[in-house]
PALUMRO-593466 format. One record per residue (C-alpha): x, y, z; residue in three letters. Coordinates in Angstrom, 1 decimal. Layout:
# residues N
R;X;Y;Z;ALA
...
***
This chain:
# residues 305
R;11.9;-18.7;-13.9;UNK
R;14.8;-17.3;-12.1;UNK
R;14.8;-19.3;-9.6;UNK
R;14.9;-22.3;-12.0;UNK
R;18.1;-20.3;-13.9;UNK
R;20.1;-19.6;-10.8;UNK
R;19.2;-23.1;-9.4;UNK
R;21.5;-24.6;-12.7;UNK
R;25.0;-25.5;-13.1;UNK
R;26.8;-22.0;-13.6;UNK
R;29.6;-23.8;-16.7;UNK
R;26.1;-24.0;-19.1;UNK
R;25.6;-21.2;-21.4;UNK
R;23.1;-18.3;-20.0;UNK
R;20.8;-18.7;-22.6;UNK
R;20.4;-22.9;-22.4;UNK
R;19.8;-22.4;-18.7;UNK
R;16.9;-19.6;-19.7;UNK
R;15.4;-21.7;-22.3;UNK
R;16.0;-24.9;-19.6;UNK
R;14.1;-22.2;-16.8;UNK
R;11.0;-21.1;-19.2;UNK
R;10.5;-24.3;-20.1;UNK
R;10.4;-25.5;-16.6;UNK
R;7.3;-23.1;-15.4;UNK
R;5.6;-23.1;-18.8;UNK
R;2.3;-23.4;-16.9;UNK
R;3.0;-20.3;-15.4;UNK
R;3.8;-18.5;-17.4;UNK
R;0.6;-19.6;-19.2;UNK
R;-1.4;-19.0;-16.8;UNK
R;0.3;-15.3;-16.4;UNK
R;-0.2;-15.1;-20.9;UNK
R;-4.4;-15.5;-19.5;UNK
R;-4.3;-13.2;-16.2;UNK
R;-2.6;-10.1;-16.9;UNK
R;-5.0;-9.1;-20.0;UNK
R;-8.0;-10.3;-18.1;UNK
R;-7.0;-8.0;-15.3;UNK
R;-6.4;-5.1;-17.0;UNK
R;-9.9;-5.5;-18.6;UNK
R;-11.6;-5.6;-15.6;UNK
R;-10.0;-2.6;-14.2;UNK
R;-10.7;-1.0;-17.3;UNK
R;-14.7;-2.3;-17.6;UNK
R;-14.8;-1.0;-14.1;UNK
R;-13.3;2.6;-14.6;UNK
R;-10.1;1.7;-12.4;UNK
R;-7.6;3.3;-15.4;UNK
R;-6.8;6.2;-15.9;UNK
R;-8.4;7.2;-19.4;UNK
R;-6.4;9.5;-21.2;UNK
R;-3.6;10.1;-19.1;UNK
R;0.0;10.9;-20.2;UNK
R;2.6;8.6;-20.0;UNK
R;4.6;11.4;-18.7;UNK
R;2.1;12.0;-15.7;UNK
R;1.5;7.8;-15.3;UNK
R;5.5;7.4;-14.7;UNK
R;5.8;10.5;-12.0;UNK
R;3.0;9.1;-9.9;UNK
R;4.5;5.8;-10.0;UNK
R;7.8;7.2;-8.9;UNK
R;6.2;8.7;-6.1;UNK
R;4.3;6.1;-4.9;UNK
R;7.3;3.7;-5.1;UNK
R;9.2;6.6;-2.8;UNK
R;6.3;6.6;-0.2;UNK
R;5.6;2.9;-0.1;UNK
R;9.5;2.9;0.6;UNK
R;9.3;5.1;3.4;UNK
R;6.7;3.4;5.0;UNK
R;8.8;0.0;4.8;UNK
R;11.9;1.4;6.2;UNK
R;10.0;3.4;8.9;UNK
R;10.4;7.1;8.2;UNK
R;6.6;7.5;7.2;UNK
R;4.0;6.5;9.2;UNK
R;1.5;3.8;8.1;UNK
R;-1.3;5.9;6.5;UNK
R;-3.7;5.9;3.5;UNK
R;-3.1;8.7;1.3;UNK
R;-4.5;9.8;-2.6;UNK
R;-2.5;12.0;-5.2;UNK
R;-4.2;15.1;-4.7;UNK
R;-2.8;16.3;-7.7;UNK
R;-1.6;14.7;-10.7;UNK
R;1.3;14.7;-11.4;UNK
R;2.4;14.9;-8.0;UNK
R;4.7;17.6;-6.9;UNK
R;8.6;17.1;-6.1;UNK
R;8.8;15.7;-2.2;UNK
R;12.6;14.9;-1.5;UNK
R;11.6;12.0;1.2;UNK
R;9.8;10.3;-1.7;UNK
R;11.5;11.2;-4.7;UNK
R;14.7;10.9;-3.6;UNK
R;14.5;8.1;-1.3;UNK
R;13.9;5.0;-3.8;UNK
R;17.5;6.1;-5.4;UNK
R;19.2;6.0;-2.1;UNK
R;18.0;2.8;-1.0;UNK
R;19.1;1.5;-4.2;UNK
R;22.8;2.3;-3.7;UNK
R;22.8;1.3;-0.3;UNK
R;21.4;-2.2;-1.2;UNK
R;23.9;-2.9;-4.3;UNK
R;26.8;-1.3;-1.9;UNK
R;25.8;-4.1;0.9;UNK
R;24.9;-7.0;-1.4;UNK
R;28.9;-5.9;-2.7;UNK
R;30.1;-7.0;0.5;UNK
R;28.4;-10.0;1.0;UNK
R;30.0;-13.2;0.5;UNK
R;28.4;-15.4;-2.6;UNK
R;25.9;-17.3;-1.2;UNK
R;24.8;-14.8;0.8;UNK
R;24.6;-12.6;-1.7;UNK
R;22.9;-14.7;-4.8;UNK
R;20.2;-15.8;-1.4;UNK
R;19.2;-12.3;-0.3;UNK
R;19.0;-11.1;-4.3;UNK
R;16.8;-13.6;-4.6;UNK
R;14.7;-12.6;-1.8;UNK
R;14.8;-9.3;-3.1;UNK
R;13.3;-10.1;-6.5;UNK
R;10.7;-12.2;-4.7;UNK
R;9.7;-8.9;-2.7;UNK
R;9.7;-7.1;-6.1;UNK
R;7.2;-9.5;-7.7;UNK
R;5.2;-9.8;-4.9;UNK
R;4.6;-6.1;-4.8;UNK
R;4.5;-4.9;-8.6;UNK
R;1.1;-6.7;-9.0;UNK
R;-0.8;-4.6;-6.5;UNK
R;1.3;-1.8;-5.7;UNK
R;-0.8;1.2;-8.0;UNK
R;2.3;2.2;-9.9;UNK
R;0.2;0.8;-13.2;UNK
R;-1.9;4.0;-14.0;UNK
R;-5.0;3.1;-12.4;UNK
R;-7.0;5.2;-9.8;UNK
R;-5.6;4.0;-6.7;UNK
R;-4.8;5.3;-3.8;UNK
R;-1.3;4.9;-1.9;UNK
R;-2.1;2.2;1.1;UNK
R;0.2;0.7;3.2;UNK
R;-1.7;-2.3;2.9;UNK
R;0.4;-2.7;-0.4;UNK
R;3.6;-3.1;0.9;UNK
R;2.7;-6.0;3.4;UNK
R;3.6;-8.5;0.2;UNK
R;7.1;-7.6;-0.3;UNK
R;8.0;-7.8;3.5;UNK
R;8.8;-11.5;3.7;UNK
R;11.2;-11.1;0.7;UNK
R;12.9;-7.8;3.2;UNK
R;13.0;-10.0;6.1;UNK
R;15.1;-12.8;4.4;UNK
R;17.1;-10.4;2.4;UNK
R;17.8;-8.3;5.7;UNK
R;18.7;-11.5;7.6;UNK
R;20.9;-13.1;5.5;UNK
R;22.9;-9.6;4.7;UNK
R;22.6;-9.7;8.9;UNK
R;24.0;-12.8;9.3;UNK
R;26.7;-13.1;6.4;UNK
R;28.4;-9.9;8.4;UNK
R;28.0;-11.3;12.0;UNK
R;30.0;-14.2;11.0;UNK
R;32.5;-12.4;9.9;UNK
R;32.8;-10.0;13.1;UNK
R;35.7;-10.1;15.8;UNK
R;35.1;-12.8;18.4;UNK
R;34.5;-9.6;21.3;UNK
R;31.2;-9.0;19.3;UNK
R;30.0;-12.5;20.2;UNK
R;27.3;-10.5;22.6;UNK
R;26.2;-8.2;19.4;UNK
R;25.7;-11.1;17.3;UNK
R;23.7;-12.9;20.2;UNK
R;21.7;-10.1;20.9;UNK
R;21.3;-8.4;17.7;UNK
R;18.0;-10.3;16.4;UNK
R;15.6;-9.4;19.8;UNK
R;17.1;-6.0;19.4;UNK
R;15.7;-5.4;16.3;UNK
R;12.8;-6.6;17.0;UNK
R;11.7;-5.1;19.9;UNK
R;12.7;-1.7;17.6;UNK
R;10.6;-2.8;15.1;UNK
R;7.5;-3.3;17.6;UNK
R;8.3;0.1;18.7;UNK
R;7.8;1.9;15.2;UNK
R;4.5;-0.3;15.1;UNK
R;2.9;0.9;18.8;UNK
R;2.0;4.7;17.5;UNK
R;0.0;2.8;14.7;UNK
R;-1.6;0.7;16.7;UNK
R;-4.3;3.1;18.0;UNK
R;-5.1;4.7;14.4;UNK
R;-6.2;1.1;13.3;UNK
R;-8.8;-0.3;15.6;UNK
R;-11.8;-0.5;13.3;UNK
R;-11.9;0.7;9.1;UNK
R;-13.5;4.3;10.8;UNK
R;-10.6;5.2;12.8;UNK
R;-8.4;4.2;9.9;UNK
R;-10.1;6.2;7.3;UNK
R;-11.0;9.1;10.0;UNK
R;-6.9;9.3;10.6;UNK
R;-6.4;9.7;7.0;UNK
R;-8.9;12.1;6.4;UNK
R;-7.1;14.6;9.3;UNK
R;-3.5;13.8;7.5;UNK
R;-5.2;14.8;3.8;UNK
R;-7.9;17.3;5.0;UNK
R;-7.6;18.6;1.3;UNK
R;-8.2;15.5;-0.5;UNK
R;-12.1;14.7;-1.1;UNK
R;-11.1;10.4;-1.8;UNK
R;-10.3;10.5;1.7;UNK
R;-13.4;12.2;2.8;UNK
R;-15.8;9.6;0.7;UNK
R;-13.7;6.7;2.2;UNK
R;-14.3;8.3;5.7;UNK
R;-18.2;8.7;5.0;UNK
R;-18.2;5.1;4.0;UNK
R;-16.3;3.6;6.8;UNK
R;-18.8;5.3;8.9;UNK
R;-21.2;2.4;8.3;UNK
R;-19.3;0.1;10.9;UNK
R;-20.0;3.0;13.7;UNK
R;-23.3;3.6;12.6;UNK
R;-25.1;2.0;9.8;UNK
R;-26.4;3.9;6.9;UNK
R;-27.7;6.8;8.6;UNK
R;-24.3;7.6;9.9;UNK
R;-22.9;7.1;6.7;UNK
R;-25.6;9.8;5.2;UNK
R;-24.5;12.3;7.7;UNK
R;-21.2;11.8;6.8;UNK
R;-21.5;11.8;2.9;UNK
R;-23.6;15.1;3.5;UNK
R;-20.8;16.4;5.5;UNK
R;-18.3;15.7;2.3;UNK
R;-20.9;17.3;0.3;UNK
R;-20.3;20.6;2.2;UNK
R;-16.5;20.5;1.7;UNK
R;-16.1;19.6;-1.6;UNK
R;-19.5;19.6;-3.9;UNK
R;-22.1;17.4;-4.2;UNK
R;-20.7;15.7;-7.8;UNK
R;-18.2;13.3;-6.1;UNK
R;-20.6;12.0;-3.9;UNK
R;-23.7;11.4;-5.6;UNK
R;-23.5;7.3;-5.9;UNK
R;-22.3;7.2;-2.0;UNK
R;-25.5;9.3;-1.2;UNK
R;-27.8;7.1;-3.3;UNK
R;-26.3;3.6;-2.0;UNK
R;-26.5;5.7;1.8;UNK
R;-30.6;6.8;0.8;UNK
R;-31.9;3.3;-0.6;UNK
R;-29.8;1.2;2.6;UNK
R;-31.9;3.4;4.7;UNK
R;-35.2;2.4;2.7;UNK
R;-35.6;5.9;1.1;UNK
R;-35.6;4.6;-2.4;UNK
R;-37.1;7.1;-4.2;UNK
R;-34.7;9.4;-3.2;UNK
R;-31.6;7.0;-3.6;UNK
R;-32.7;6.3;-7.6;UNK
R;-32.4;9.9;-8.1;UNK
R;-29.2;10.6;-6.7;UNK
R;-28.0;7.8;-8.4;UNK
R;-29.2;9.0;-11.7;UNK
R;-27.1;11.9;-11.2;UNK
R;-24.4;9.8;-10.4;UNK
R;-24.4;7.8;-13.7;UNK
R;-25.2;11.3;-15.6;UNK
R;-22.0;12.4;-14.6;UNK
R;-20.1;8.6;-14.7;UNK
R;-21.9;5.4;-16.3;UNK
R;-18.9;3.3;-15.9;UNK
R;-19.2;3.9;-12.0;UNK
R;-22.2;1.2;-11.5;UNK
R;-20.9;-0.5;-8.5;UNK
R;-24.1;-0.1;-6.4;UNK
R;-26.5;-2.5;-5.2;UNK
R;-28.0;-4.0;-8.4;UNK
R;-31.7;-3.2;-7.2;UNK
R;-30.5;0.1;-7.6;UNK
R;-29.2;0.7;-10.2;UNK
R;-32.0;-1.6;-12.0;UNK
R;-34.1;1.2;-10.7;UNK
R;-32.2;4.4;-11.9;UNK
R;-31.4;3.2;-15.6;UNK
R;-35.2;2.1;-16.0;UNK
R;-35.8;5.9;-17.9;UNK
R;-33.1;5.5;-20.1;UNK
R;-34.6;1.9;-20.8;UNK
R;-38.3;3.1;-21.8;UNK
R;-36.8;5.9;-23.6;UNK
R;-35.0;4.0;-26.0;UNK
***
């Protein structure tokens, strides 16, 4: 849709060209009417919101993760996995602050951009903005704050970056002719440098989570995710040492299903139904267990009734 506005002869009224641009992509925006409710469905049929939580608390952790997906984009935080500890998270200048300063500098630059430049990177911008809303975790969901989710909005940077980039190099004094020939393989090779201390942290999905775990030693997400990652090193049984070693650190009740799943992948199914019993006792929306499994552990509650 607003590509299909801007894309119109500027002398029509703003709201023909509206009605002229929703009209244009009424499939999509059909198809948008279908997906957004069905989403939030299934996140909520499989306990990914937030029940009960204030609006309040939903907008400060949103806030915060927008700050620290920010600073992993322009390269002042490292790329990481991390969960809110607490809720609602507490004041950190680099993330709170950072989304408003990044705002000013981005309308002060797109200021001095000539026109075409500028409508071209705002448009790249908004792309990067859509691209990352969907999946970013700022709706009030249990998520935790991955890098992973700022990979979408990247392409709509890079354009916006270069076109900002180039705009100004035209415009610089003839003696900066070597700058402006240069100035593209010097950003990138700066670019790969903030990459290479990542590199090593994200061999395999153990090393990732372990990494994360050692950054959040306090949070007990990142301690299930570590136990679970553990299956690539070592199958089940490495993932049962692991899940046991959680259970030491923070209590058995957070870990109960990834002991179960850990128990019956290992063949000990007897076992695994009754720590997944315990599981669902405590959660019964949290069911996403091999079905055999969970067949097994509601059977009880089935002859009961």
């Amino acid at each position: 849709v607003v590509l299909a506005f801007v894309r119109q002869a500027p002398p029509q009224p703003w709201l023909r060209r509206l009605t002229a641009a929703t009209k244009q992509n009424a499939f999509e925006i059909a198809v948008a009417l279908v997906f957004v409710p069905a989403a939030y469905l299934s996140h909520r049929a499989f306990g990914g919101l937030r029940d009960g939580e204030q609006v309040a608390t939903s907008l400060r952790s949103a806030w915060y993760e927008l700050g620290a997906h920010l600073a992993i984009l322009v390269g002042i935080e490292p790329p990481c996995v991390q969960h809110l500890v607490e809720l609602p998270p507490r004041f950190t200048a680099r993330f709170d602050l950072l989304p408003l300063a990044l705002a000013g500098a981005t309308v002060a630059l797109l200021h001095q951009l000539r026109k075409p430049a500028r409508v071209t990177a705002s448009l790249a911008l908004v792309w990067s903005a859509l691209a990352y809303l969907p999946s970013a975790g700022l709706v009030p969901m249990r998520r935790f704050i991955a890098d992973s989710y700022v990979y979408p909005a990247l392409p709509g940077v890079g354009i916006a970056f270069g076109m900002a980039l180039t705009d100004l190099l035209a415009r610089a004094p003839n003696g900066l002719r070597l700058v402006r020939s240069l100035i593209v393989p010097i950003v990138a090779v700066g670019l790969a440098l903030l990459a290479v201390p990542s590199s090593g942290r994200f061999r395999n999905t153990a090393s990732l989570w372990a990494d994360a775990m050692e950054r959040n030693p306090a949070s007990w997400q990142m301690c299930r995710n570590w136990a679970v990652a553990m299956v690539e090193l070592g199958g089940p049984a490495k993932s049962l040492a692991a899940t046991d070693t959680c259970i030491e650190r923070f209590g058995r009740d957070r870990f109960e299903k990834n002991r179960a799943v850990a128990l019956f992948d290992l063949g000990r199914a007897e076992e695994a139904v009754l720590w997944m019993r315990q599981a669902l006792a405590h959660n019964p929306r949290d069911t996403n267990v091999p079905p055999e499994l969970l067949r097994r552990a509601k059977e009880p509650a089935r002859a009961a009734r």
